[in-house]
Every structure is written in C-alpha cells, then in structure tokens.
PyMOL commands that place a pseudoatom at each C-alpha (Angstrom):
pseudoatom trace, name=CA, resn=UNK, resi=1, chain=A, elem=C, hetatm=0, pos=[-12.719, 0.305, 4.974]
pseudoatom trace, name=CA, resn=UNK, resi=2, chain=A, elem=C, hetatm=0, pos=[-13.596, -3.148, 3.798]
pseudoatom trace, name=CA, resn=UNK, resi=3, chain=A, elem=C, hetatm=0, pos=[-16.207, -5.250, 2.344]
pseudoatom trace, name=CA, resn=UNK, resi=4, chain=A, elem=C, hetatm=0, pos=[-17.309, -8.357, 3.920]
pseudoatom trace, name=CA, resn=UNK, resi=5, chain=A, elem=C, hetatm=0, pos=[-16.245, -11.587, 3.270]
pseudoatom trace, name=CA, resn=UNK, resi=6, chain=A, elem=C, hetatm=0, pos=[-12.288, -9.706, 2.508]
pseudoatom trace, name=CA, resn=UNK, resi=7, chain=A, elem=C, hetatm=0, pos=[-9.350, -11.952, 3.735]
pseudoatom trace, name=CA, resn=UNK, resi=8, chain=A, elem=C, hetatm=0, pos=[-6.050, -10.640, 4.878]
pseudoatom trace, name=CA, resn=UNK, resi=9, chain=A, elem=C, hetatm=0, pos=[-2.693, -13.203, 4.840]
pseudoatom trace, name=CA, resn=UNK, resi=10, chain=A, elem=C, hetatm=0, pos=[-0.249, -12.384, 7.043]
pseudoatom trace, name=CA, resn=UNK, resi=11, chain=A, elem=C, hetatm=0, pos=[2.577, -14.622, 6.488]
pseudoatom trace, name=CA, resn=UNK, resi=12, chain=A, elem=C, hetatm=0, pos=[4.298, -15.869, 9.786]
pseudoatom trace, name=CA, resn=UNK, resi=13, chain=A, elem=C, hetatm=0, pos=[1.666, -14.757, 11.834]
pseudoatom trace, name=CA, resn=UNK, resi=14, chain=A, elem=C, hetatm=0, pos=[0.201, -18.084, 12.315]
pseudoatom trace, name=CA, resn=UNK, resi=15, chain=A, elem=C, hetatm=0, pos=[0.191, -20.988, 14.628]
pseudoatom trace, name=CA, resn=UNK, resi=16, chain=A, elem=C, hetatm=0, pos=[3.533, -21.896, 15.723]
pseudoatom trace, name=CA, resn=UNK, resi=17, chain=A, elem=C, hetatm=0, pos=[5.294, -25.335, 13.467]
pseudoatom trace, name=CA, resn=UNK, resi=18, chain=A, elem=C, hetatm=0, pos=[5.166, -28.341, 15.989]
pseudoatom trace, name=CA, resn=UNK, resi=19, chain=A, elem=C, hetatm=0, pos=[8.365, -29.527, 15.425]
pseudoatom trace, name=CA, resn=UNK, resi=20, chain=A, elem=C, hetatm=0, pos=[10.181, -25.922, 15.278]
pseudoatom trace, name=CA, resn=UNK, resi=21, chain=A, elem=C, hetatm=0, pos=[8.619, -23.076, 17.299]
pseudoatom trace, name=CA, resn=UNK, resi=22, chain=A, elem=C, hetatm=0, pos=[10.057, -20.825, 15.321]
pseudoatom trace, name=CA, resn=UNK, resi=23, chain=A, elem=C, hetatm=0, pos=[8.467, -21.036, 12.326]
pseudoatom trace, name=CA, resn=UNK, resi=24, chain=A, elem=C, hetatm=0, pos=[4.880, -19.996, 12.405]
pseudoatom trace, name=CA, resn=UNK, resi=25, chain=A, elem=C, hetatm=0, pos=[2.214, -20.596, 9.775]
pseudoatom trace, name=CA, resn=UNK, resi=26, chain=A, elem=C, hetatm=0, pos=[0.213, -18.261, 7.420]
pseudoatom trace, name=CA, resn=UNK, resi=27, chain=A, elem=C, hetatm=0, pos=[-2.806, -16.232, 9.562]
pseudoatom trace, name=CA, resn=UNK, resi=28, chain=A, elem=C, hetatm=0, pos=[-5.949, -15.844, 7.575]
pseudoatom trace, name=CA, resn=UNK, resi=29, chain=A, elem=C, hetatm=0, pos=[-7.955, -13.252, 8.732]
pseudoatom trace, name=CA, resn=UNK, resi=30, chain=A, elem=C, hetatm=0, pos=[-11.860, -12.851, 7.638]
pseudoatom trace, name=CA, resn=UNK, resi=31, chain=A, elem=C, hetatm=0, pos=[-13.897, -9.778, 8.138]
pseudoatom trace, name=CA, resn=UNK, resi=32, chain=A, elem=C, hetatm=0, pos=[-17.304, -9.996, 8.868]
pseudoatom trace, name=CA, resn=UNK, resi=33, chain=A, elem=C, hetatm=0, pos=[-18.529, -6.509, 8.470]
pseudoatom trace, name=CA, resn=UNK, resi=34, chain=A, elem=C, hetatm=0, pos=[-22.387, -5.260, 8.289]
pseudoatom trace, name=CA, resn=UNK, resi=35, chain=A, elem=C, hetatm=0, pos=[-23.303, -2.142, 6.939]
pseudoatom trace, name=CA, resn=UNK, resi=36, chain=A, elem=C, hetatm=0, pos=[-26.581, 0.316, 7.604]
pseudoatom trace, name=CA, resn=UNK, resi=37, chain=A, elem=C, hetatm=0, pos=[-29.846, -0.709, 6.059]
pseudoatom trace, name=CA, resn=UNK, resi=38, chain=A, elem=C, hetatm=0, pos=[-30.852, 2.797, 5.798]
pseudoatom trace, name=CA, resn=UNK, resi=39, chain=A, elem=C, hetatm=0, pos=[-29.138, 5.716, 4.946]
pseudoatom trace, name=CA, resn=UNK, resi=40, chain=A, elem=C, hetatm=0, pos=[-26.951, 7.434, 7.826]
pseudoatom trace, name=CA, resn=UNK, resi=41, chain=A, elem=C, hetatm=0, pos=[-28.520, 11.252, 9.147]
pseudoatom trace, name=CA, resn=UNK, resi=42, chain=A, elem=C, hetatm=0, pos=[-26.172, 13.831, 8.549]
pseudoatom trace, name=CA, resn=UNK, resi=43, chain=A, elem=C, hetatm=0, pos=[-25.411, 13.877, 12.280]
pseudoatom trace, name=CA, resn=UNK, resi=44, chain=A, elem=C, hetatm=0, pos=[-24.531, 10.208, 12.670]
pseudoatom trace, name=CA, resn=UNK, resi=45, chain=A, elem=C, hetatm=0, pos=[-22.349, 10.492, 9.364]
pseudoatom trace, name=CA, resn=UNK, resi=46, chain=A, elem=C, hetatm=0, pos=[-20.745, 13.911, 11.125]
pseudoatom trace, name=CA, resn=UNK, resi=47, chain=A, elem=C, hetatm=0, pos=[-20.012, 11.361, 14.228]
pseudoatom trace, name=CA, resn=UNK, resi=48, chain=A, elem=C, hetatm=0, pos=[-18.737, 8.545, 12.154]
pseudoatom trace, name=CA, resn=UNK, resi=49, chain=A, elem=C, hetatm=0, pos=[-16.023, 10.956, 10.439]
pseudoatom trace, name=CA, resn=UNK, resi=50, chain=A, elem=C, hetatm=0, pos=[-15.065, 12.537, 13.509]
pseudoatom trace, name=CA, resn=UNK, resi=51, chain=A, elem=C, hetatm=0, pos=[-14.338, 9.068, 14.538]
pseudoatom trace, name=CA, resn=UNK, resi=52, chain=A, elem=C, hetatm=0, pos=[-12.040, 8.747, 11.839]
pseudoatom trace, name=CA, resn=UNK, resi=53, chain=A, elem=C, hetatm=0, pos=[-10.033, 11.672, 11.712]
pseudoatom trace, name=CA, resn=UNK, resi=54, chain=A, elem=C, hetatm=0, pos=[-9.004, 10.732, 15.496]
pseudoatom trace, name=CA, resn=UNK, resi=55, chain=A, elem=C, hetatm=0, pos=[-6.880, 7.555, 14.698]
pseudoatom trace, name=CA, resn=UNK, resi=56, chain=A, elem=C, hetatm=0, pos=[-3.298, 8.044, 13.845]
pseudoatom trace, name=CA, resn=UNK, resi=57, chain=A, elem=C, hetatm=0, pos=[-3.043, 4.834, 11.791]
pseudoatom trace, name=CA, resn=UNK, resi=58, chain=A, elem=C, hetatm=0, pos=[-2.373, 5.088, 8.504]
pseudoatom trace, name=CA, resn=UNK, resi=59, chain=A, elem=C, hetatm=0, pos=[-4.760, 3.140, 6.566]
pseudoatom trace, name=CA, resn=UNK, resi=60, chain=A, elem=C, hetatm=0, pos=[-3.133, 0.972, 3.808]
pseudoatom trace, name=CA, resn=UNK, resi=61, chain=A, elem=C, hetatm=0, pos=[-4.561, -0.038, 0.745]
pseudoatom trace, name=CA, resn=UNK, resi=62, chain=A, elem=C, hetatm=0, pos=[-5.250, -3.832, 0.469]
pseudoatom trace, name=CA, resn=UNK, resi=63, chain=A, elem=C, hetatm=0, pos=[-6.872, -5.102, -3.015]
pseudoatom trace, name=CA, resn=UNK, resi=64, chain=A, elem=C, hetatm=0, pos=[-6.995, -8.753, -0.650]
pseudoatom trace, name=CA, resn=UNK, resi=65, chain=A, elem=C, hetatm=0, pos=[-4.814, -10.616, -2.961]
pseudoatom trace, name=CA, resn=UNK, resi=66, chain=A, elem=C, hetatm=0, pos=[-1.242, -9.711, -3.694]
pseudoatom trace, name=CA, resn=UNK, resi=67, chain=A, elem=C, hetatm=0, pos=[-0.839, -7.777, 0.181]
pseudoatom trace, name=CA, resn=UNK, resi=68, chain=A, elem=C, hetatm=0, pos=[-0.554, -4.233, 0.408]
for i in range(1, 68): cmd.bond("trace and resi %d" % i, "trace and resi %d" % (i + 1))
show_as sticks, trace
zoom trace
C-alpha cells in the first residue's frame, strides 16, 4: 500500500546511456493512486482482503526515500 504522489528510484532501470548501452539511467516511478470517497461495506472490504491474501509477493517496506 501507498499514498499518492509516492516515488520509487530504481537505479539502472532507466533509459539506456546513448553512447554505452550498457549503462542505463535512474527509473522514477510515480503512483497515482485514488482511494474510496465513502467508507467500504463489510462485503467489499471482505473482497478486497481476499484479494490480498492471494498474491505470493512479499510486500516490502518503502519509506520513498532511502529504498527499501
């Protein structure tokens, strides 16, 4: 879960160097997230958590400055 407006950096993840394709640039990623104007039912917040017990990533914790 994020907030909106959070930016990852992912070092060497970027554009390619034009003069050396093997270096690639820093990636900036931007989330633009919305979130409910009202308050979720109990049924749509049953959904939403059944949702997320299905993934098998492993979320990381990201405080969007220093990395993870």
């Amino acid at each position: 879960v994020t907030w909106p407006g959070a930016r990852l950096r992912k070092k060497d993840e970027g554009m390619p160097n034009l003069t050396n394709n093997n270096i690639r640039g820093v990636l900036y990623v931007t989330f633009d997230v919305e979130f409910p104007r009202t308050e979720l039912t109990e049924e749509q917040k049953k959904l939403v958590s059944d949702l997320l017990k299905q993934s098998d990533v492993k979320p990381k914790a990201y405080n969007g400055l220093q990395g993870y």
